[in-house]
C-alpha positions in Angstrom: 118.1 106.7 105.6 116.0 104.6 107.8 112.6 105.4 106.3 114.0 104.5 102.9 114.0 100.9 103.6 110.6 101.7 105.0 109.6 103.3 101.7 111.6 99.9 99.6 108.9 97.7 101.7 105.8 99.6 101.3 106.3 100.5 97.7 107.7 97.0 96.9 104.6 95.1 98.4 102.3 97.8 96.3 103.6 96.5 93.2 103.7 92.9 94.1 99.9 93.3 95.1 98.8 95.7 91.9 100.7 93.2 89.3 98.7 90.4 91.1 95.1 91.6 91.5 95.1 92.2 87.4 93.3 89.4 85.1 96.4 89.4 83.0 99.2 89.0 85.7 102.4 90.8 84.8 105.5 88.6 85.7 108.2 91.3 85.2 106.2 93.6 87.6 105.7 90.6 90.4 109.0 90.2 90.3 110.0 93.8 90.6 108.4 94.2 93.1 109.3 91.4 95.3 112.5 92.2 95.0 111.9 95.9 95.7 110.2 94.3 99.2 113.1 92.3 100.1 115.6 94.8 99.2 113.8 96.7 102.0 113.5 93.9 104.8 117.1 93.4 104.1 118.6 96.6 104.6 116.5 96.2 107.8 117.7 93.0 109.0 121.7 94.0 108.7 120.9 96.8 111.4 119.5 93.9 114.1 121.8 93.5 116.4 122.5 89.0 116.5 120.9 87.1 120.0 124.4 85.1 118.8 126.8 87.9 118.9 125.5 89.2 122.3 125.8 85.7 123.8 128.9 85.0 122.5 130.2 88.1 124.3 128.9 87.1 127.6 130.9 83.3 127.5 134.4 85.0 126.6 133.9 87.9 129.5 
């Protein structure tokens, strides 16, 4: 499960790079793609533990 978000940012910056190097620039496949990529880095992000969270612990104990 963990190299699928991999896979969602790799394959999501490929598109976002192919639709953009073309003379004709397709919108829809930009867009697709960019959210393909941040799909990815978000799936990502939620498994970060927060700096917040941890030093919120340390104050109560």
């Amino acid at each position: 499960m963990k190299y699928l978000n991999y896979i969602f940012i790799v394959l999501g910056a490929a598109v976002a790079i192919y639709a953009k190097t073309g003379t004709e620039q397709n919108q829809y496949i930009l867009i697709g793609g960019i959210v393909i990529l941040m799909l990815g880095i978000y799936r990502i992000s939620k498994t970060i533990p927060s700096k917040d969270d941890d030093d919120l612990n340390n104050d109560v104990n």
